[in-house]
C-alpha positions in Angstrom: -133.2 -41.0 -133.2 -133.4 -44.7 -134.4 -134.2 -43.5 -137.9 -130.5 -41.7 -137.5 -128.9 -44.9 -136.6 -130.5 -46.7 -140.2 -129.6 -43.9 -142.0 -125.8 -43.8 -140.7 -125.9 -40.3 -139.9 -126.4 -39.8 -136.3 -123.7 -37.6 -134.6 -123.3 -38.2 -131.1 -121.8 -34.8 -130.5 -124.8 -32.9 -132.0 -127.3 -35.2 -130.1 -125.6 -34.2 -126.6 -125.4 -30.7 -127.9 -129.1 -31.1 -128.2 -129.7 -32.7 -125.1 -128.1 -30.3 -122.9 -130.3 -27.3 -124.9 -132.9 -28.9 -124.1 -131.9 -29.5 -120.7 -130.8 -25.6 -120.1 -134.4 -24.5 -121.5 -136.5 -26.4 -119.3 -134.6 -25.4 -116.1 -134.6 -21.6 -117.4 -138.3 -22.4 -117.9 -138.6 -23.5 -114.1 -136.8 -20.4 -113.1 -139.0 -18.3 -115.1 -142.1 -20.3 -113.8 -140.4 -19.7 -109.8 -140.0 -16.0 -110.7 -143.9 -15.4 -111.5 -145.0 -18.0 -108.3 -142.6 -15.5 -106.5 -144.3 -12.7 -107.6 -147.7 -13.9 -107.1 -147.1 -15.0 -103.8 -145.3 -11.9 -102.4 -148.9 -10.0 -104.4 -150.7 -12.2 -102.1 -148.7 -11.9 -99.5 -149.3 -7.5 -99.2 -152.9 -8.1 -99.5 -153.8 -10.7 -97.4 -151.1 -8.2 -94.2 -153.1 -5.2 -95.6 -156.2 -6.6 -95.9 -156.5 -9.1 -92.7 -153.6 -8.1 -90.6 -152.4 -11.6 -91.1 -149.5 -13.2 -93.1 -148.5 -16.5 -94.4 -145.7 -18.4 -92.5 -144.3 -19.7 -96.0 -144.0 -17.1 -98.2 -141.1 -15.5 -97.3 -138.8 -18.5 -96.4 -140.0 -20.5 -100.2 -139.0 -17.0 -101.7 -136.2 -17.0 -99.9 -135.3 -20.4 -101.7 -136.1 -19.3 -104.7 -133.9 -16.5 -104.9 -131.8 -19.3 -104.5 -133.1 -21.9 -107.2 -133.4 -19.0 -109.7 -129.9 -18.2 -110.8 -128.9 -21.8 -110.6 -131.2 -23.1 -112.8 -131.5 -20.5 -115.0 -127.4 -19.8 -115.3 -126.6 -22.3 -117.9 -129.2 -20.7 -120.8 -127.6 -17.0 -119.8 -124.2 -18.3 -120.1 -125.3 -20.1 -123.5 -127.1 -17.1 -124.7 -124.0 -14.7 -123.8 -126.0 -12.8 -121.0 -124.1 -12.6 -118.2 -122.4 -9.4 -117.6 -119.0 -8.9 -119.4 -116.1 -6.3 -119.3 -115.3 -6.6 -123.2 -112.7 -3.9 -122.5 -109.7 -6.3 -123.5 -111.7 -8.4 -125.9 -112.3 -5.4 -128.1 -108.6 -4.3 -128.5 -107.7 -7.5 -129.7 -107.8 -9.6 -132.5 -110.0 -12.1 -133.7 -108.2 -15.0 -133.2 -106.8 -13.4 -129.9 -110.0 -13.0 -128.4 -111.1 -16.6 -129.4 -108.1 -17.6 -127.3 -109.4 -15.3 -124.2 -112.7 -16.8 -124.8 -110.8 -20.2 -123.8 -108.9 -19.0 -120.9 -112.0 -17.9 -119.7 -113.5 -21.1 -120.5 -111.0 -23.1 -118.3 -111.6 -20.7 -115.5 -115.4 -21.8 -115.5 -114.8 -25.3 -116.0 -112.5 -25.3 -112.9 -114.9 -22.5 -110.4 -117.7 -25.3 -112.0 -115.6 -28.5 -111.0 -115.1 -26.5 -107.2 -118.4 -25.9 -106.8 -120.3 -29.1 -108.0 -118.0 -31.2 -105.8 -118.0 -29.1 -102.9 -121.9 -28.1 -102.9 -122.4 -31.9 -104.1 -120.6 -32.7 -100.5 -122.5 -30.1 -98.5 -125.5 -31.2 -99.8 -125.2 -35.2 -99.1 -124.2 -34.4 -95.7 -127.1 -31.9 -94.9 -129.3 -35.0 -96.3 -127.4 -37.5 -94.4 -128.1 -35.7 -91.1 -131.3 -34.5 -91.5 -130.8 -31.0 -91.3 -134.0 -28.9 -91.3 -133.7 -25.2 -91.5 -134.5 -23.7 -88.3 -137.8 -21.7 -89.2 -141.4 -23.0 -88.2 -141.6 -24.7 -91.5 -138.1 -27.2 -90.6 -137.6 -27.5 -94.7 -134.7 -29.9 -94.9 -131.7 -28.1 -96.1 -130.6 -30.8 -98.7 -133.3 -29.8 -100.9 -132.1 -26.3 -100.9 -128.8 -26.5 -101.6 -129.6 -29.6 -104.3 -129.9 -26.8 -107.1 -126.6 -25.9 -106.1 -124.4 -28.8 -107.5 -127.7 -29.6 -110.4 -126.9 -25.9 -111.8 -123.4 -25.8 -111.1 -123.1 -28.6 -113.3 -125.2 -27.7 -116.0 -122.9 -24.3 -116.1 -119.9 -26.5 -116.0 -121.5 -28.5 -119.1 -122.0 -24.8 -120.5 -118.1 -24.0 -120.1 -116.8 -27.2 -122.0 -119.3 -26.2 -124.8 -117.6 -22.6 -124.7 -114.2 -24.2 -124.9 -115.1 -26.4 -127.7 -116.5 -23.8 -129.6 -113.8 -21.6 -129.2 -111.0 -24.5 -129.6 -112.8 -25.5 -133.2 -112.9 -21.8 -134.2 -109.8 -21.2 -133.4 -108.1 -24.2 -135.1 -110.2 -23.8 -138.4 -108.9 -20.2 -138.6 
């Protein structure tokens, strides 16, 4: 990055573009990494009922949390890589430059569920920490660090939604 700045041609825009793909992978990466953990554990989970007649108090209330952590971190990369599920049923009667403009309607419809829910998980979240709330299982996991992947992936996906907008914005004025 130095090198850019004696050259002259660093572009701040491209670098935070950057940034945040790099940011997206690595939580998809932790969600992919929570998915397999998941599965493993549940594995061990059948055997060790079958096999002993005994269970493991954690299992089910950490997969329960990940089921949680999974879609929030990983939601960011799917909405970059165009994965989440789409009705294109309007977008394919209309134009190009018409469904750009849809693209950015939809955009601002993210960016403001997104703003909602960062502030008001964000909220929830400093107050479960502020109290101490535990959850009410043998294991008393404090409820903050459950819901913390709530306002950390909503805002990645609201990060996500201004890219979309800008994308769509540039196309749509270069046309």
């Amino acid at each position: 990055m130095i090198a850019c700045f004696a050259k002259g041609d660093f572009n701040m825009k491209d670098w935070l573009d950057n940034v945040l793909t790099k940011a997206e992978d690595f939580l998809a990466m932790i969600a992919a990494i929570l998915i397999i953990v998941s599965m493993l554990t549940i594995i061990l989970e059948v055997f060790t009922r079958y096999f002993t007649g005994h269970s493991f108090v954690w299992i089910q209330e950490y997969n329960e949390y990940f089921l949680l952590y999974i879609p929030f971190l990983a939601g960011a990369w799917l909405l970059r890589q165009n994965g989440h599920v789409i009705i294109n049923l309007i977008d394919n009667l209309l134009n190009d430059h018409s469904s750009r403009i849809l693209n950015m309607i939809v955009a601002v419809l993210g960016i403001f569920s997104m703003l909602v829910l960062v502030y008001y998980s964000a909220v929830v979240t400093f107050e479960n920490f502020q109290k101490g709330v535990t959850s009410t299982t043998v294991l008393r996991t404090p409820q903050a660090f459950v819901y913390i992947v709530i306002p950390i992936g909503s805002f990645f996906m609201l990060l996500e939604f201004v890219r979309i907008f800008y994308r769509s914005f540039k196309s749509t004025h270069s046309v």
